[in-house]
C-alpha positions in Angstrom: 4.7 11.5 12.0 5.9 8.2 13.3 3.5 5.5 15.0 1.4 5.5 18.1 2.2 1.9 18.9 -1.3 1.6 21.0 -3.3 2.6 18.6 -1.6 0.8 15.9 -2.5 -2.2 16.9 -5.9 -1.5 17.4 -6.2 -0.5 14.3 -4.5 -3.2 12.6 -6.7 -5.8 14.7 -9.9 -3.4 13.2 -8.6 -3.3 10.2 -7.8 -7.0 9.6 -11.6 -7.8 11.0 -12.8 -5.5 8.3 -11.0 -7.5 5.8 -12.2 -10.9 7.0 -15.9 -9.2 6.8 -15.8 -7.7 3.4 -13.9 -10.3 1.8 -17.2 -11.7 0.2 -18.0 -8.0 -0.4 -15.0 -8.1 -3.0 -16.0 -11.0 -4.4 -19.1 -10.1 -5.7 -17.9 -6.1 -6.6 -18.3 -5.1 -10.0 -15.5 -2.6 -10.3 -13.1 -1.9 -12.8 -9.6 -0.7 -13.1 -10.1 3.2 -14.4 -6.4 4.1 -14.4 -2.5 2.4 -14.3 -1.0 1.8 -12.5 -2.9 1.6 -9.1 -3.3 -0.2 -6.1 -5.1 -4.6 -6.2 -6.1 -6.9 -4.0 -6.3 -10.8 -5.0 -9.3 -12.4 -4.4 -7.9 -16.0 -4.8 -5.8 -18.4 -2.8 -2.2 -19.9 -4.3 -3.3 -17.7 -7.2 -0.2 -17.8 -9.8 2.0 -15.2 -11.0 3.3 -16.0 -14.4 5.9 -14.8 -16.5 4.0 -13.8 -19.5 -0.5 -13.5 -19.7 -0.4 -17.2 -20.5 -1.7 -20.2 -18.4 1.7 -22.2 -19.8 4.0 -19.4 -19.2 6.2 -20.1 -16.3 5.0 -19.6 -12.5 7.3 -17.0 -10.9 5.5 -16.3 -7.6 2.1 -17.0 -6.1 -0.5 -14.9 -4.6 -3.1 -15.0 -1.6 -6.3 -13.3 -0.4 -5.9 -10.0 1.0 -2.5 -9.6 -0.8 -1.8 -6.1 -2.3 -0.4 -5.7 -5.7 0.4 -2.5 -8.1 -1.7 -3.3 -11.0 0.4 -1.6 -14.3 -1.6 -2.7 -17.1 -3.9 -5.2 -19.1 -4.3 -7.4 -21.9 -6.7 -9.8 -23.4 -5.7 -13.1 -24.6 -8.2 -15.2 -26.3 -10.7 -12.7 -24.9 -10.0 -13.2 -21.0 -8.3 -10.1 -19.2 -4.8 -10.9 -17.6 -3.5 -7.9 -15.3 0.4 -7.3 -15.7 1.4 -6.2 -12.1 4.7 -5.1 -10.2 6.1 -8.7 -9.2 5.8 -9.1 -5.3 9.3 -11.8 -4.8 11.6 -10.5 -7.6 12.7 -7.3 -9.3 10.3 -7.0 -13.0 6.9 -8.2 -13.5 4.9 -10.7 -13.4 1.3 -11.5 -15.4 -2.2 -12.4 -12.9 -5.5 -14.1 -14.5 -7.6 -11.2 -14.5 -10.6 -12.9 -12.0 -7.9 -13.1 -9.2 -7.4 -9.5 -9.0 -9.5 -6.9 -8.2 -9.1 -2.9 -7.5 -8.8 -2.5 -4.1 -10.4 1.7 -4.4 -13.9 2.5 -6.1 -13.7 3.7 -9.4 -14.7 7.1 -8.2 -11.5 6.9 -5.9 -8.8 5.7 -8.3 -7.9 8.9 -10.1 -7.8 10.9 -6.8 -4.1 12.3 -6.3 -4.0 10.7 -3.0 -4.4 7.4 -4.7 -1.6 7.9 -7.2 0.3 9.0 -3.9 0.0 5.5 -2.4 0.6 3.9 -5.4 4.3 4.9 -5.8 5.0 4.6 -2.0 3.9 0.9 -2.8 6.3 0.9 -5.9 8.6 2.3 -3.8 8.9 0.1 -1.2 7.7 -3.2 -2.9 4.0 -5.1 -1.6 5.5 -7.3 0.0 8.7 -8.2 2.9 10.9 -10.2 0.1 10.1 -7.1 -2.3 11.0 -4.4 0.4 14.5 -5.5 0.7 14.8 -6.5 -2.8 14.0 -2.8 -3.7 15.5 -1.1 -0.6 18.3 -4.1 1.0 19.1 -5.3 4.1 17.0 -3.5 6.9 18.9 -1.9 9.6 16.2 -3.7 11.8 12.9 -5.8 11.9 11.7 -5.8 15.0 8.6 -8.5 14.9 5.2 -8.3 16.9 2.6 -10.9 17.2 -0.7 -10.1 17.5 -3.2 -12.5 18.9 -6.8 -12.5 17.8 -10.1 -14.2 18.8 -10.4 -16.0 15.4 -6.7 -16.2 14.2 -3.0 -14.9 15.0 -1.1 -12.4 13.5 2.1 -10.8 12.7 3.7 -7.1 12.0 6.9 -6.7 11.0 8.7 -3.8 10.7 11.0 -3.2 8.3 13.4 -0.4 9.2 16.1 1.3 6.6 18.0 5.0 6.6 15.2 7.4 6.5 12.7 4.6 5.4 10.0 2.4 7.5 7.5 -0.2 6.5 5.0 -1.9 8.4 3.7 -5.2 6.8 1.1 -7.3 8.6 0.4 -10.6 7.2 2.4 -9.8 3.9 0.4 -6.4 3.1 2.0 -2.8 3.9 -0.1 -1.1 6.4 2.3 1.7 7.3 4.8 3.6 4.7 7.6 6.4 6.0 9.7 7.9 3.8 12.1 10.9 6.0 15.2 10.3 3.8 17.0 13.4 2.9 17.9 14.2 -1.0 15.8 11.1 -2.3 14.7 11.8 -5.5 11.4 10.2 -6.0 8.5 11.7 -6.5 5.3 10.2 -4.6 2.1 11.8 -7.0 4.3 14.7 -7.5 5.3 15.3 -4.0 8.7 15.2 -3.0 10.8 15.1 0.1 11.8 18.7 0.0 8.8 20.1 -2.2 7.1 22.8 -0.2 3.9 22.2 1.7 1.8 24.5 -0.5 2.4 21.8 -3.0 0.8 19.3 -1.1 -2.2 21.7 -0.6 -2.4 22.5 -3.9 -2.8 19.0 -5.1 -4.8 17.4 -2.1 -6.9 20.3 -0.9 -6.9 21.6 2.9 -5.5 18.9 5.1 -8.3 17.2 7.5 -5.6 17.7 10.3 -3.2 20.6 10.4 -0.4 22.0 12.8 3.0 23.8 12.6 4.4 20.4 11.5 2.5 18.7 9.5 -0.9 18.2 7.7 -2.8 14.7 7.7 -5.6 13.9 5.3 -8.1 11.1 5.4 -8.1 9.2 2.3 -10.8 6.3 3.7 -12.1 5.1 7.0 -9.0 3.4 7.2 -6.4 5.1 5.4 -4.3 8.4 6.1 -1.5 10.2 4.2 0.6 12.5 6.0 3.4 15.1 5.2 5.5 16.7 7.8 7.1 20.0 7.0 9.9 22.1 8.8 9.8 25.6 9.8 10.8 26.5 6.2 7.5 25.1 4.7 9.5 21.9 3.2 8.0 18.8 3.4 10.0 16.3 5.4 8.6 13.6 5.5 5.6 11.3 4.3 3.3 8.8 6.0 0.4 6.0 4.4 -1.0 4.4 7.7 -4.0 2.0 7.7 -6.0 3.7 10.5 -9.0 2.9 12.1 -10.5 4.9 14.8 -11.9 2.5 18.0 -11.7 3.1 22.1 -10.5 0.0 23.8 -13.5 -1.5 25.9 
């Protein structure tokens, strides 16, 4: 399933002013991380990454709100929680201050297989641009859009490789395809190549369903998708941030 360019966009401007909007919403949460890894969000600005859970451990990147991050563990040091994450700039890992990050699902959501799904598309791919073409090179091409909005501008870039898109806007994937033939990796157990009974087996009956493919509504704004070929083998797979409006 590949883009609807139109409605893309809408739903990245929704999707953007839902994050604006719940942004204090995070703040004040009370979750907590109920499995590793699994998908972040920072909840700081300039927040550090550091090369070991220490606050005089070197910096190695730096984070900002709304960034997503694979979360791969924890520790306590001198009773304060530091979350070891999937570095977003460089190959390896880094170490967050635990108060900067929070998990971007409910607890209730975090064990679902669709979760563990996005996760390794996100490991896949990398959080971030500079990650994506660490993990995957060079793109064949990055076409670049800007989006203007009432309150503040914005861009999507499009990262395109052999079998392998990514959508980032403003530093955060919002779109993931993976159509490469032969890759190995599995994505919650699904590979390219696994049957399509697989998929239902592990997610359930799809919310959306035709000869081709099955789509299944993780969130409000978030779909997985898995396109199959006349032999029942899955083909390709799809994360889209999604949000349903009509234009005015």
């Amino acid at each position: 399933m590949r883009m609807n360019t139109k409605k893309f966009i809408l739903a990245l401007i929704s999707t953007i002013v839902i994050l604006i909007f719940s942004m204090a919403a995070y703040a004040d949460r009370i979750e907590t991380f109920k499995v590793f890894p699994t998908i972040g969000i920072c909840v700081g600005n300039g927040v550090r990454i550091r090369e070991d859970p220490d606050t005089n451990s070197e910096i190695t990147g730096k984070l900002f709100e709304f960034n997503r991050v694979v979360v791969l563990g924890v520790t306590a040091v001198n009773g304060e929680k530091w979350y070891e994450i999937e570095h977003t700039e460089q190959k390896g890992t880094g170490w967050v201050f635990g108060k900067y990050i929070q998990p971007l699902f409910m607890e209730e959501e975090q064990k679902e297989p669709s979760i563990k799904i996005i996760t390794d598309l996100f490991r896949f791919i990398g959080s971030k641009p500079v990650r994506a073409m660490v993990n995957m090179g060079e793109p064949n091409s990055m076409p670049r859009q800007f989006i203007s909005g009432d309150v503040r501008n914005f861009y999507k870039n499009l990262y395109m490789w052999d079998g392998v898109e990514a959508a980032f806007l403003n530093n955060n994937p919002v779109f993931i395809y993976i159509a490469k033939p032969g890759l190995k990796n599995s994505f919650g157990g699904i590979k390219i190549g696994s049957n399509i009974s697989a998929v239902e087996k592990l997610l359930g009956s799809p919310d959306e369903k035709s000869d081709s493919y099955y789509k299944y509504t993780v969130n409000e704004i978030t779909a997985l998708s898995f396109g199959f070929s006349s032999d029942k083998k899955v083909t390709d797979i799809t994360y889209q941030i999604y949000y349903d409006i009509e234009p005015d």
